[in-house]
Gaussian input, Z-matrix of N, CA and C with variables (Angstrom, degrees):
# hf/3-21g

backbone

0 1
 N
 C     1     B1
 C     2     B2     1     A1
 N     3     B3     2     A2     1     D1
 C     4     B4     3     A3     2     D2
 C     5     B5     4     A4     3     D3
 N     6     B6     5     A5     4     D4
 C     7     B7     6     A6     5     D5
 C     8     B8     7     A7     6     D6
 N     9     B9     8     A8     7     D7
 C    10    B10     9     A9     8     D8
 C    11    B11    10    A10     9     D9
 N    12    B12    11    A11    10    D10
 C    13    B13    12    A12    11    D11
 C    14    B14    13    A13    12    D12
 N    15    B15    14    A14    13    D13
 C    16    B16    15    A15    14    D14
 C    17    B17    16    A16    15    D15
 N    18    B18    17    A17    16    D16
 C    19    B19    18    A18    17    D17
 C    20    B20    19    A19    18    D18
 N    21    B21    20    A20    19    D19
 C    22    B22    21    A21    20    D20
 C    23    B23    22    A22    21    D21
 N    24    B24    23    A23    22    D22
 C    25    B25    24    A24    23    D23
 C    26    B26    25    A25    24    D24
 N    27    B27    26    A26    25    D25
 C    28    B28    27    A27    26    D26
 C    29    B29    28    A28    27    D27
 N    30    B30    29    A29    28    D28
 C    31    B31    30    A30    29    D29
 C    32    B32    31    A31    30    D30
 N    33    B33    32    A32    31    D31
 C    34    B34    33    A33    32    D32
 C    35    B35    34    A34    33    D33
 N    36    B36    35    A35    34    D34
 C    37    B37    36    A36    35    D35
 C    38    B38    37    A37    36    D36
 N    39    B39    38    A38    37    D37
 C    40    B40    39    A39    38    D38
 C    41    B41    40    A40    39    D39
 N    42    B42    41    A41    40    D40
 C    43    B43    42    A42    41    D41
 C    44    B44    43    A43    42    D42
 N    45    B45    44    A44    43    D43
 C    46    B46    45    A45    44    D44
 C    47    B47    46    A46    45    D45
 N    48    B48    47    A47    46    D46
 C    49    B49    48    A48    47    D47
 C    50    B50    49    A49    48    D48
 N    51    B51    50    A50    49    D49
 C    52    B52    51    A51    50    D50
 C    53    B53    52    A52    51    D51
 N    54    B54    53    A53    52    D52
 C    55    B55    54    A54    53    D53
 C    56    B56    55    A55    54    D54
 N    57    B57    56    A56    55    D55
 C    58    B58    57    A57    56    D56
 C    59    B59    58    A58    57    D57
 N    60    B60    59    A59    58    D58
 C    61    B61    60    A60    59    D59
 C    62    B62    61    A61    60    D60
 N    63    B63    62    A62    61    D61
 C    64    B64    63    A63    62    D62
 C    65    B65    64    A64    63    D63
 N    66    B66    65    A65    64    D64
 C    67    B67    66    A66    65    D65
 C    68    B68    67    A67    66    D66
 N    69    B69    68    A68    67    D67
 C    70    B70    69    A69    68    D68
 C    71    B71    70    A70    69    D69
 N    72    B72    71    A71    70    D70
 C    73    B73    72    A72    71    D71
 C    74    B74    73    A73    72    D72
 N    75    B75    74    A74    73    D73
 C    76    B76    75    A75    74    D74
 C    77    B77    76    A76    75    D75
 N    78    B78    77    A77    76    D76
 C    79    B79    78    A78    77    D77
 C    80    B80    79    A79    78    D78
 N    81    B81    80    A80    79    D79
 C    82    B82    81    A81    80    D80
 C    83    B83    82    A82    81    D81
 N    84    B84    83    A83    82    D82
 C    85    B85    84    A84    83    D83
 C    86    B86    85    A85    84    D84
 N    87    B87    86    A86    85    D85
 C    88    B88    87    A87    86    D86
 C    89    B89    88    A88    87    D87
 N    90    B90    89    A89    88    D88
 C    91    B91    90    A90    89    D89
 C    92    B92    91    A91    90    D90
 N    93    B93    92    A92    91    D91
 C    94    B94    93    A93    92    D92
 C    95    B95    94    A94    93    D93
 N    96    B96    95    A95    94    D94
 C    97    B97    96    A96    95    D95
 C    98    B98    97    A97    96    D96
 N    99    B99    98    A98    97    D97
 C   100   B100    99    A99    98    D98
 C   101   B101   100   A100    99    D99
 N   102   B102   101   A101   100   D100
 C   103   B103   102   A102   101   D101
 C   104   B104   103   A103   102   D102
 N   105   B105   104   A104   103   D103
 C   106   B106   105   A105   104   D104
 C   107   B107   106   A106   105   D105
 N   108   B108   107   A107   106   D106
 C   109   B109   108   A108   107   D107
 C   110   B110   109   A109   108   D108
 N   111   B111   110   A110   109   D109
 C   112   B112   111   A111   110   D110
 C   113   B113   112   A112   111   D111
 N   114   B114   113   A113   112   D112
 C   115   B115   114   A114   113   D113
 C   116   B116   115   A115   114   D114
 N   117   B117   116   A116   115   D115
 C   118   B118   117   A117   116   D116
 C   119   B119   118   A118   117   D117
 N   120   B120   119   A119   118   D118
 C   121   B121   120   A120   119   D119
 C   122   B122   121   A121   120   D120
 N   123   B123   122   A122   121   D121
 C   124   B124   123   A123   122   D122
 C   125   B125   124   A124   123   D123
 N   126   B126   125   A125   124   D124
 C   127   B127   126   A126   125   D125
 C   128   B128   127   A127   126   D126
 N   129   B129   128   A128   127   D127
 C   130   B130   129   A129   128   D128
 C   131   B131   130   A130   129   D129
 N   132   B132   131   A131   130   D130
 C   133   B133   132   A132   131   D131
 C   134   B134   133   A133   132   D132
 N   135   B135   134   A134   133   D133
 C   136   B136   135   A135   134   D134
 C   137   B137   136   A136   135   D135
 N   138   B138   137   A137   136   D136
 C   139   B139   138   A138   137   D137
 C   140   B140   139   A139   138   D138
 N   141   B141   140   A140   139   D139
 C   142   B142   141   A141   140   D140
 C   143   B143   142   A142   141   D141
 N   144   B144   143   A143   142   D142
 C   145   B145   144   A144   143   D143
 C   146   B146   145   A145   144   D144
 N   147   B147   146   A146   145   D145
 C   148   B148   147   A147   146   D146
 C   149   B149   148   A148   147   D147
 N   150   B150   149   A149   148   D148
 C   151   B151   150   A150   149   D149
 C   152   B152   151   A151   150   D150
 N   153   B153   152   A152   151   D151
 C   154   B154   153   A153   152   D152
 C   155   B155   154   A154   153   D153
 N   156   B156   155   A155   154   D154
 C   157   B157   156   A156   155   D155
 C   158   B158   157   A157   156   D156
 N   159   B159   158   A158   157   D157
 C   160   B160   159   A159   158   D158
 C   161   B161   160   A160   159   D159
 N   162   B162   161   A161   160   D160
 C   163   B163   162   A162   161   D161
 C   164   B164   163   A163   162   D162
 N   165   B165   164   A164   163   D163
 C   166   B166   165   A165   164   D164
 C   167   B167   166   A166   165   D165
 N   168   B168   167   A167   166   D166
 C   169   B169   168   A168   167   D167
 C   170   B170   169   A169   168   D168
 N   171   B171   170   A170   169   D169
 C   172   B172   171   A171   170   D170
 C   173   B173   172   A172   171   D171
 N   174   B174   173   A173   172   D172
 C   175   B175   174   A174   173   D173
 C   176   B176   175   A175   174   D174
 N   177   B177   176   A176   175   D175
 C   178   B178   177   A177   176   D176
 C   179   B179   178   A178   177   D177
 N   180   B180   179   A179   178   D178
 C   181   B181   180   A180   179   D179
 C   182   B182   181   A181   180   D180
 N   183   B183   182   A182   181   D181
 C   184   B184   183   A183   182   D182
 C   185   B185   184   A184   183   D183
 N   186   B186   185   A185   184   D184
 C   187   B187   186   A186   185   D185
 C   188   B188   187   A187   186   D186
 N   189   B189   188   A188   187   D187
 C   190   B190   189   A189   188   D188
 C   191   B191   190   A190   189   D189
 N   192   B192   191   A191   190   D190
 C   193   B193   192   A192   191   D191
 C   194   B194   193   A193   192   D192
 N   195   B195   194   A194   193   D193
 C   196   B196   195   A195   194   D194
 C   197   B197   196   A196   195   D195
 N   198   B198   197   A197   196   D196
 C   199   B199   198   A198   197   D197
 C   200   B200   199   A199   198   D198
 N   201   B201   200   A200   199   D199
 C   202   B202   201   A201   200   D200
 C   203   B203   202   A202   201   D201
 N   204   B204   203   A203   202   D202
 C   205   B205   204   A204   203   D203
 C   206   B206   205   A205   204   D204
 N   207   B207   206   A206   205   D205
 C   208   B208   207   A207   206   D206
 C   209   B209   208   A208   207   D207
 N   210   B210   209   A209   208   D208
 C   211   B211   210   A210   209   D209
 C   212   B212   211   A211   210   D210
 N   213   B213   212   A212   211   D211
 C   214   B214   213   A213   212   D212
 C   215   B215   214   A214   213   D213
 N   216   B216   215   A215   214   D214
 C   217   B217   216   A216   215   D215
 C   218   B218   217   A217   216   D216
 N   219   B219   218   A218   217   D217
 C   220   B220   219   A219   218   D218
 C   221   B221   220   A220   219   D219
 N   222   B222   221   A221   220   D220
 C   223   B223   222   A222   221   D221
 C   224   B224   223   A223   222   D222
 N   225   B225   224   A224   223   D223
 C   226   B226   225   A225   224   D224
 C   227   B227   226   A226   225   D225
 N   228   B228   227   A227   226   D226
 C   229   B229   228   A228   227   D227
 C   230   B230   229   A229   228   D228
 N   231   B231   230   A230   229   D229
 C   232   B232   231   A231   230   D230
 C   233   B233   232   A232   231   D231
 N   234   B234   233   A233   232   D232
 C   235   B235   234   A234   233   D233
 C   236   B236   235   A235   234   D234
 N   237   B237   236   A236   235   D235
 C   238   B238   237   A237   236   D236
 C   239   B239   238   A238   237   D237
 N   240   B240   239   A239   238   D238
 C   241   B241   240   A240   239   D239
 C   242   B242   241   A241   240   D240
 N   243   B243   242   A242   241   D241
 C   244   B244   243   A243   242   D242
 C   245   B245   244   A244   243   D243
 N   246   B246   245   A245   244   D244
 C   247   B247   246   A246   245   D245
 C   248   B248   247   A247   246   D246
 N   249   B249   248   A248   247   D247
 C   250   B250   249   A249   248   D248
 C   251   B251   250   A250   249   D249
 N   252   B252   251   A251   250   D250
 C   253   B253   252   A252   251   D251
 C   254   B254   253   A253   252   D252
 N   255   B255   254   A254   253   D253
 C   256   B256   255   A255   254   D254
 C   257   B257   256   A256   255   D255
 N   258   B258   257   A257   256   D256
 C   259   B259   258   A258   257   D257
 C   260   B260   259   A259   258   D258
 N   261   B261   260   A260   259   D259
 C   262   B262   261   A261   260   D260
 C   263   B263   262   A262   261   D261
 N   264   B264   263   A263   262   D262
 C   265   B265   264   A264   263   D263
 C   266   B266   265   A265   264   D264
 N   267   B267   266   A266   265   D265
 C   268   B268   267   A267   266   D266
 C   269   B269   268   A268   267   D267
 N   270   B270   269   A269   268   D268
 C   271   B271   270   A270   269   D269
 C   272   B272   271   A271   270   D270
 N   273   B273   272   A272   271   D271
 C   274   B274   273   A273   272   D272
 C   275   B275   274   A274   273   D273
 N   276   B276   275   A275   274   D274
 C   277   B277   276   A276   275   D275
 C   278   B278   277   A277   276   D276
 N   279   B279   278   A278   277   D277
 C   280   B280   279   A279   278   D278
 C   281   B281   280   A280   279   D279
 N   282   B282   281   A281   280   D280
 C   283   B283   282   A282   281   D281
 C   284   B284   283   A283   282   D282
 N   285   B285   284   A284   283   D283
 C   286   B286   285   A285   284   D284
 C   287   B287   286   A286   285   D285
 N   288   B288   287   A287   286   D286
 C   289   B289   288   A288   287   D287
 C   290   B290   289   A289   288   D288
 N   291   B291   290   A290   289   D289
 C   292   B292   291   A291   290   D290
 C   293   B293   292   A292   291   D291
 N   294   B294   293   A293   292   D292
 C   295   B295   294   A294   293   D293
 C   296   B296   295   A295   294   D294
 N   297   B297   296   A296   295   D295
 C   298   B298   297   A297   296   D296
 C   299   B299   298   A298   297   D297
 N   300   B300   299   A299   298   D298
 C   301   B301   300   A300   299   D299
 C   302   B302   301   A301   300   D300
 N   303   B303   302   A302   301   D301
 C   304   B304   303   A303   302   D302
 C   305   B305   304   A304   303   D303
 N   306   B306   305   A305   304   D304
 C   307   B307   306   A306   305   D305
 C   308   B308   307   A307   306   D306
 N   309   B309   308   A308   307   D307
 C   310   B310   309   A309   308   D308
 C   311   B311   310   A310   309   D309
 N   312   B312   311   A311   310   D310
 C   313   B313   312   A312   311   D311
 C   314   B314   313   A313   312   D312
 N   315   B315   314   A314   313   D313
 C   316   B316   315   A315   314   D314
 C   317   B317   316   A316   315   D315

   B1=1.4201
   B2=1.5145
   B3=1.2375
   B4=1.8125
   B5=1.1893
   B6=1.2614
   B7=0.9476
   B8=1.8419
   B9=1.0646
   B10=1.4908
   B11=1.3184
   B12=1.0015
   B13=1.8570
   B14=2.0437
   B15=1.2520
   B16=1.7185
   B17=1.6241
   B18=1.5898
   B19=1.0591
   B20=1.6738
   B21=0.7715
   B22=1.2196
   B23=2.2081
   B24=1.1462
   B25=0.7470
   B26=1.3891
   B27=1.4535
   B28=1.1025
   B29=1.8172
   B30=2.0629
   B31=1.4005
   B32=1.9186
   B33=1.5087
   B34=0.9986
   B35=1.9101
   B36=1.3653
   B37=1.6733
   B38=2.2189
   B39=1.3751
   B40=1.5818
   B41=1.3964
   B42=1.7469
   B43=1.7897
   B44=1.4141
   B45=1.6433
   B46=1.5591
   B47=1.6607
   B48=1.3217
   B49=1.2235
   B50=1.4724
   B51=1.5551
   B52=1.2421
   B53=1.2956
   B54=1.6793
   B55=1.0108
   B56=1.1885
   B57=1.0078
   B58=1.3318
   B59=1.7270
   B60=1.7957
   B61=1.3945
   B62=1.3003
   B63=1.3692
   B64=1.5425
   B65=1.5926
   B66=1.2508
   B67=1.6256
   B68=1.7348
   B69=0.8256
   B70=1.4414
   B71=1.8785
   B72=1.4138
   B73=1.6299
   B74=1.5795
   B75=1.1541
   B76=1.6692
   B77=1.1670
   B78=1.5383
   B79=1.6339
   B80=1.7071
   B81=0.9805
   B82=1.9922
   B83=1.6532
   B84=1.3437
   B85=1.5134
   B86=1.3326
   B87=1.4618
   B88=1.8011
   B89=1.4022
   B90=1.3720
   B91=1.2161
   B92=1.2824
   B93=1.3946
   B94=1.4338
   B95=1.5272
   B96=1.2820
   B97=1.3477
   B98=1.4013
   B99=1.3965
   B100=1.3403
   B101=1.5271
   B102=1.2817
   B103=1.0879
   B104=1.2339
   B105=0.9904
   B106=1.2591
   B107=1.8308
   B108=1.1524
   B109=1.7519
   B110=1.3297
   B111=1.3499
   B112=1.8510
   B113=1.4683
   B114=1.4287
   B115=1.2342
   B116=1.5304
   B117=1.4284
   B118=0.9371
   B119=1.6462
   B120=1.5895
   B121=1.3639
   B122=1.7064
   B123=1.1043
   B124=1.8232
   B125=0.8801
   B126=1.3049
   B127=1.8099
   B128=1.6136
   B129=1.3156
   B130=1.0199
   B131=1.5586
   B132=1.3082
   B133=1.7482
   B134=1.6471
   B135=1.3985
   B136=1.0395
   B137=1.7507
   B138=1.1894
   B139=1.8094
   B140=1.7986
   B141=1.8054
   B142=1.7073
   B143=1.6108
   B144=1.2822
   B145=1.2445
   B146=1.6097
   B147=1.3343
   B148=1.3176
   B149=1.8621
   B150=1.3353
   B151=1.3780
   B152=1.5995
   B153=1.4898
   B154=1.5675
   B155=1.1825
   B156=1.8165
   B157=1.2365
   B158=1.2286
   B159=1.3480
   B160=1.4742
   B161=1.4763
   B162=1.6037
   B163=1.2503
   B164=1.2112
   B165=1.3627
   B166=1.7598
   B167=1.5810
   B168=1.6053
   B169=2.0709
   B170=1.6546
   B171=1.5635
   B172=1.6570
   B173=1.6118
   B174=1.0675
   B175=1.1249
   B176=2.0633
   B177=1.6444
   B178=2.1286
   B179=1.4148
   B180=1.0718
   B181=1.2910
   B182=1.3420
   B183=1.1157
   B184=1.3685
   B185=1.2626
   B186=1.3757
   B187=1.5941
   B188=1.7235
   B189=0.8563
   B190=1.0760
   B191=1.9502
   B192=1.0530
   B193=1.5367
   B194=1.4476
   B195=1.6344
   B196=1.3898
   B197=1.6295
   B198=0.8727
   B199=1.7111
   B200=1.4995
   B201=1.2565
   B202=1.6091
   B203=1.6398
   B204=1.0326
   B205=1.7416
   B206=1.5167
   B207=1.4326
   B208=1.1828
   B209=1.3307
   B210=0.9335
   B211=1.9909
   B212=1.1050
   B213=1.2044
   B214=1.3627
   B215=1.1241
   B216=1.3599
   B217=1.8789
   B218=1.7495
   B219=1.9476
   B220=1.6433
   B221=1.5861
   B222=0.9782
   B223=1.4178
   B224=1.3251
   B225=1.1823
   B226=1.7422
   B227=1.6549
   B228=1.6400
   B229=1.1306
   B230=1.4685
   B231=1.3649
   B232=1.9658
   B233=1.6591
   B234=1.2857
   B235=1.7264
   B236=1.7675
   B237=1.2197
   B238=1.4861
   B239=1.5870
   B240=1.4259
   B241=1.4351
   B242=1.8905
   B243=1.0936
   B244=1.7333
   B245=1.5594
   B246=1.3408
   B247=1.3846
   B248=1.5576
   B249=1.9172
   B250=1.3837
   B251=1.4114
   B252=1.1947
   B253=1.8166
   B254=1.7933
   B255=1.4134
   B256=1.0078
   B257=1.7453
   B258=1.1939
   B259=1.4094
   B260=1.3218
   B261=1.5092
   B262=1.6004
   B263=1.0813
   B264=1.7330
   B265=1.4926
   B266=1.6243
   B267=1.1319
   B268=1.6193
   B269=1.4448
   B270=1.9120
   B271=0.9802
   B272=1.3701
   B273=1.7975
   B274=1.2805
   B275=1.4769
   B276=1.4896
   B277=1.2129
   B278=1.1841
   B279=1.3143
   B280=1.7811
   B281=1.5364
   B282=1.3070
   B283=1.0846
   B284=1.6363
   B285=1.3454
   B286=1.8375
   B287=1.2357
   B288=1.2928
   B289=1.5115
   B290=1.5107
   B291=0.8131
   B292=1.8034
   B293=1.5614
   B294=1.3060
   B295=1.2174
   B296=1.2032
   B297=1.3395
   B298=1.2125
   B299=1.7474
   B300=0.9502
   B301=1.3536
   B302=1.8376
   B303=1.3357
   B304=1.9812
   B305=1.5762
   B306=1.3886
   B307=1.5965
   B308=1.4622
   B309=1.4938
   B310=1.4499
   B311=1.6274
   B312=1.4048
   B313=1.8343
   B314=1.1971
   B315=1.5615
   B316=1.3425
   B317=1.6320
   A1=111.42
   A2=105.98
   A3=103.82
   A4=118.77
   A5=117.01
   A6=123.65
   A7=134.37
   A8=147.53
   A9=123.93
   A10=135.12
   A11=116.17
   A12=112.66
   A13=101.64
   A14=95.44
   A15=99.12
   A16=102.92
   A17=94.06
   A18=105.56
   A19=110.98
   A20=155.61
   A21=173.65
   A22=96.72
   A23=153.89
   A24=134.28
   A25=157.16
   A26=141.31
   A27=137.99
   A28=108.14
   A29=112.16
   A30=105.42
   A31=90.00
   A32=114.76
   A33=111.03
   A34=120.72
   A35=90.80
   A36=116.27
   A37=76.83
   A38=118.26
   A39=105.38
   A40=139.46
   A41=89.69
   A42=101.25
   A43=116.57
   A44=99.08
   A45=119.80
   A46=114.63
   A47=111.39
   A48=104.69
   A49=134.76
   A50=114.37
   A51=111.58
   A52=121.31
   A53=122.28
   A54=129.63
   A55=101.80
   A56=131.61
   A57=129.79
   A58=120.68
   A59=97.06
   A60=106.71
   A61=119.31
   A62=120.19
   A63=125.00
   A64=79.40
   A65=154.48
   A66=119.09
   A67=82.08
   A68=150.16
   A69=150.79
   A70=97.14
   A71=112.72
   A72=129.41
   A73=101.41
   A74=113.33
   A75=110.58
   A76=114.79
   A77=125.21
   A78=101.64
   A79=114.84
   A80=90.06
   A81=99.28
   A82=89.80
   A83=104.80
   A84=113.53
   A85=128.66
   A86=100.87
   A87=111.37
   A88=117.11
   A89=122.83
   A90=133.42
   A91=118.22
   A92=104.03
   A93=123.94
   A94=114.64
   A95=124.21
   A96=140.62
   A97=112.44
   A98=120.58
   A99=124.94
   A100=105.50
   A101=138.93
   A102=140.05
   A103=125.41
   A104=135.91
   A105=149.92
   A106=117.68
   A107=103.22
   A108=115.22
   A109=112.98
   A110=104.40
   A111=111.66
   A112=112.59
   A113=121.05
   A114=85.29
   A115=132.71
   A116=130.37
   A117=137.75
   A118=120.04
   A119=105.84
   A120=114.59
   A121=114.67
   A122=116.61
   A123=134.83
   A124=132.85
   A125=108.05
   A126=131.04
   A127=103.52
   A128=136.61
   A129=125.69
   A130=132.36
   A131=95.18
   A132=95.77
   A133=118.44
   A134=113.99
   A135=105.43
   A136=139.48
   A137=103.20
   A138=148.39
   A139=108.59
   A140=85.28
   A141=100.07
   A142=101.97
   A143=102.39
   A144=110.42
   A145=117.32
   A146=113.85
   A147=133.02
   A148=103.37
   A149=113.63
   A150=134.42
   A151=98.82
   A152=106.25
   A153=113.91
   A154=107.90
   A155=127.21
   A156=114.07
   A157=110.43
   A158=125.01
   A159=116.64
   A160=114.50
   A161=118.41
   A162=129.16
   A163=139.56
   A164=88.17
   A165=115.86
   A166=118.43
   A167=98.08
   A168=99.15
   A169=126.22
   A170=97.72
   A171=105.50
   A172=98.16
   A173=121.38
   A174=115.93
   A175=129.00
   A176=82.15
   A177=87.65
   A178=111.12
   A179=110.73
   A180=114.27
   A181=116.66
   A182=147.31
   A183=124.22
   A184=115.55
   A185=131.93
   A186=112.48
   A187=110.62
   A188=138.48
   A189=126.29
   A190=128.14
   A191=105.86
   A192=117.35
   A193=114.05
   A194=125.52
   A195=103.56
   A196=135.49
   A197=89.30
   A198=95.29
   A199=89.56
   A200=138.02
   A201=133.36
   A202=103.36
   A203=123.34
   A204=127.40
   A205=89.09
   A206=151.02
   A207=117.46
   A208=143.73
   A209=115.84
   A210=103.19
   A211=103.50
   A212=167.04
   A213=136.40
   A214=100.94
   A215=155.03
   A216=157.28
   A217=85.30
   A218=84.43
   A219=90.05
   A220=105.24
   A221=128.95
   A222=137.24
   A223=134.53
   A224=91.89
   A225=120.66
   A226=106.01
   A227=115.93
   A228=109.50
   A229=140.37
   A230=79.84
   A231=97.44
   A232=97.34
   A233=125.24
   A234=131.41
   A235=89.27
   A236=127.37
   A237=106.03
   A238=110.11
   A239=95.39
   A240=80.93
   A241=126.04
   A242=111.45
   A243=132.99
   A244=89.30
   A245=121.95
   A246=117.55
   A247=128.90
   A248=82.97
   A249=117.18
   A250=98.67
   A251=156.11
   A252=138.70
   A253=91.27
   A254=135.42
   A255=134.13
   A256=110.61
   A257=107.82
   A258=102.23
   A259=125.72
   A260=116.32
   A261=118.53
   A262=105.76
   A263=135.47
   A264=136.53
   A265=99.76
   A266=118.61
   A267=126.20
   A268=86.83
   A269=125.40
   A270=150.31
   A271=105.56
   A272=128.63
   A273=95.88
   A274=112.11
   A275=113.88
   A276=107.53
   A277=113.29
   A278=141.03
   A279=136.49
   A280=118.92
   A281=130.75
   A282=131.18
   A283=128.57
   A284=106.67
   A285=108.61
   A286=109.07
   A287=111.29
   A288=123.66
   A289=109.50
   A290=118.31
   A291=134.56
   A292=92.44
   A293=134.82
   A294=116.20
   A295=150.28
   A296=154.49
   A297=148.25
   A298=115.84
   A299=148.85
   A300=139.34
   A301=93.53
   A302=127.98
   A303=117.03
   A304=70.38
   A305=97.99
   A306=111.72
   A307=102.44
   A308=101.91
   A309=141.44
   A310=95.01
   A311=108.34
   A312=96.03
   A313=112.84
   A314=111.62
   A315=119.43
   A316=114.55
   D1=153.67
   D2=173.26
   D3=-120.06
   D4=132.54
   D5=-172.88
   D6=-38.54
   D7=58.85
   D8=174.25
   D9=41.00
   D10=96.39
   D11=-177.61
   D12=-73.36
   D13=112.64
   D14=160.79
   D15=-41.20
   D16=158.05
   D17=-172.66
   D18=-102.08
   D19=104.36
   D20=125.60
   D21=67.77
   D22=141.00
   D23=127.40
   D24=-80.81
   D25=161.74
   D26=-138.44
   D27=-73.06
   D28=126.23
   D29=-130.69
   D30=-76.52
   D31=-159.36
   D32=-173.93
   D33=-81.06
   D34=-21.27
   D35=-158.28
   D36=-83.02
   D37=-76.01
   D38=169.81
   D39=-17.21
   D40=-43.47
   D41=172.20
   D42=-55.71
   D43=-51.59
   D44=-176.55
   D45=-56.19
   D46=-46.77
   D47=170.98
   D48=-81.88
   D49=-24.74
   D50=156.80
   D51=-42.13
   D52=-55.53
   D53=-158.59
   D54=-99.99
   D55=-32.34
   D56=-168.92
   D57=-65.14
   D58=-45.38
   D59=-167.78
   D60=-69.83
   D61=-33.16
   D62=-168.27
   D63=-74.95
   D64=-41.77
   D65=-143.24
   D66=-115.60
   D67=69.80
   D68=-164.75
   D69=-175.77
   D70=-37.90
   D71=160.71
   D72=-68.19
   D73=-75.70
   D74=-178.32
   D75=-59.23
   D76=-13.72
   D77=161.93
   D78=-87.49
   D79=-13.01
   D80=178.34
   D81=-56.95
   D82=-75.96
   D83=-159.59
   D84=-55.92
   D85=-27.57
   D86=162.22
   D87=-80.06
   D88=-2.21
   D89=178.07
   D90=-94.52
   D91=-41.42
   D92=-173.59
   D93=-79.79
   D94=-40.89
   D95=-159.35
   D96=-68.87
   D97=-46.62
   D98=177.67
   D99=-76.03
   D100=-22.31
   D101=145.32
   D102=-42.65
   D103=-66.16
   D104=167.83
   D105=-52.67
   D106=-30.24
   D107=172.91
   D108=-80.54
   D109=-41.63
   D110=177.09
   D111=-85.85
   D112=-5.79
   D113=169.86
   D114=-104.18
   D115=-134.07
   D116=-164.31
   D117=-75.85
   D118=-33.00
   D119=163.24
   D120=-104.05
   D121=22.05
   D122=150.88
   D123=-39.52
   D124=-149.06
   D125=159.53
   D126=-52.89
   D127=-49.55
   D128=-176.52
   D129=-72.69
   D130=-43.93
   D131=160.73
   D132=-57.12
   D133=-37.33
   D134=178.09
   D135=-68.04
   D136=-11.22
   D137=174.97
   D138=-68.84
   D139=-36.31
   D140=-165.56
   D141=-85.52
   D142=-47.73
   D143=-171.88
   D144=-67.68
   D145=-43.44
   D146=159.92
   D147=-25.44
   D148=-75.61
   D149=-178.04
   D150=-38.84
   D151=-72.96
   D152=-179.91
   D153=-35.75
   D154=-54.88
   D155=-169.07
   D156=-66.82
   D157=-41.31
   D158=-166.58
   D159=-58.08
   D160=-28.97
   D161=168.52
   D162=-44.82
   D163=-40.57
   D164=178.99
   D165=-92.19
   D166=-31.69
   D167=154.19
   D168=-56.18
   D169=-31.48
   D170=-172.13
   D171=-82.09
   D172=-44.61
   D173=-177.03
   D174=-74.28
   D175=-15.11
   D176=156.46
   D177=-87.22
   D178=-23.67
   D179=163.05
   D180=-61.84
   D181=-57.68
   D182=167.95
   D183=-78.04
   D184=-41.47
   D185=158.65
   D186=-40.62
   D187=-51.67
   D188=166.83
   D189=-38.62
   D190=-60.87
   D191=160.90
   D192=-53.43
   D193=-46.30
   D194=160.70
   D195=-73.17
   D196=-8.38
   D197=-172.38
   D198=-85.08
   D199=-29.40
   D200=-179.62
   D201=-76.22
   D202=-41.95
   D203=-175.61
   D204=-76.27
   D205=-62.97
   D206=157.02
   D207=-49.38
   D208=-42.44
   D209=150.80
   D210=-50.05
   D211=-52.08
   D212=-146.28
   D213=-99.82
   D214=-22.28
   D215=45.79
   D216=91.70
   D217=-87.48
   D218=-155.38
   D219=-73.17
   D220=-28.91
   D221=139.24
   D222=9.23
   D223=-66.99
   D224=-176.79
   D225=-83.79
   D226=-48.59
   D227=170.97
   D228=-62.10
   D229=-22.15
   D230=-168.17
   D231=-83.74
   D232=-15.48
   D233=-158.46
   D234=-126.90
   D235=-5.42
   D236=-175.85
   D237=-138.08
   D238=108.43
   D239=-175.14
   D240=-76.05
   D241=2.02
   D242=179.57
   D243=-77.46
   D244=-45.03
   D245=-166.62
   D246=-46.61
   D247=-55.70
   D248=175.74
   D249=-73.59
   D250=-38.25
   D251=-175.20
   D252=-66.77
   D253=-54.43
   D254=-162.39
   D255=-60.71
   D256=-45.05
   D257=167.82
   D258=-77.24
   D259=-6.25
   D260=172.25
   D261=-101.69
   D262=-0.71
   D263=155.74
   D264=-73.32
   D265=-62.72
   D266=-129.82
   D267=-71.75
   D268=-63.95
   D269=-133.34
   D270=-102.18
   D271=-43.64
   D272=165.33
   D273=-127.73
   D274=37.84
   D275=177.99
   D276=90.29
   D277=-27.83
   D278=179.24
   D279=-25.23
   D280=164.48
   D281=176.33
   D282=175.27
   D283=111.71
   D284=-155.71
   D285=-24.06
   D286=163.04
   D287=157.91
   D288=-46.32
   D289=-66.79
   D290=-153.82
   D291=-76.53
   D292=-17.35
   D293=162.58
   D294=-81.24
   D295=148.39
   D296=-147.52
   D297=-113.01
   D298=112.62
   D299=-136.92
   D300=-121.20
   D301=129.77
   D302=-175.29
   D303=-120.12
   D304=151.81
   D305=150.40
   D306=-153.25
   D307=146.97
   D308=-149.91
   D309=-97.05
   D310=132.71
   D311=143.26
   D312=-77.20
   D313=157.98
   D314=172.22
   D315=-89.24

């Protein structure tokens, strides 16, 4: 019998990239990173945006609270009929038949 030919080992250009690429990546990324943190769309935008959001929570927050005082609004009108005469007095002027309306000069 004859022996088996080995199989070739791993070539030189393979070595290089095995080894080579991961620490040739980690110097990118340690290079890159503090770059990318310091600059302009960074740490600081992120500070900005932060602010914005919090801005925009406070403010569903009271959109929120009004949109509930109007539900209870349309609520009241749709279930009361005193509600609805009071807002068709106050708001556009309405006024029974049988009533008599004086107006004053000023």
């Amino acid at each position: 019998m004859r022996p088996q030919p080995q199989p070739p080992g791993p070539s030189r250009r393979t070595l290089l990239i095995e080894r080579g690429l991961p620490i040739g990546l980690l110097a990118l990324a340690i290079g890159s990173v503090p770059v990318m943190v310091l600059s302009r769309e960074g740490l600081p935008r992120l500070s900005t945006v932060q602010k914005e959001l919090s801005s925009v929570d406070r403010e569903n927050v009271e959109l929120r609270r009004e949109i509930d005082t109007l539900r209870a609004r349309a609520k009241t009108l749709r279930d009361d009929p005193a509600s609805v005469e009071r807002l068709a007095r106050d708001d556009l002027g309405m006024i029974r038949q049988s009533e008599v309306v004086f107006q004053f000069p000023d």
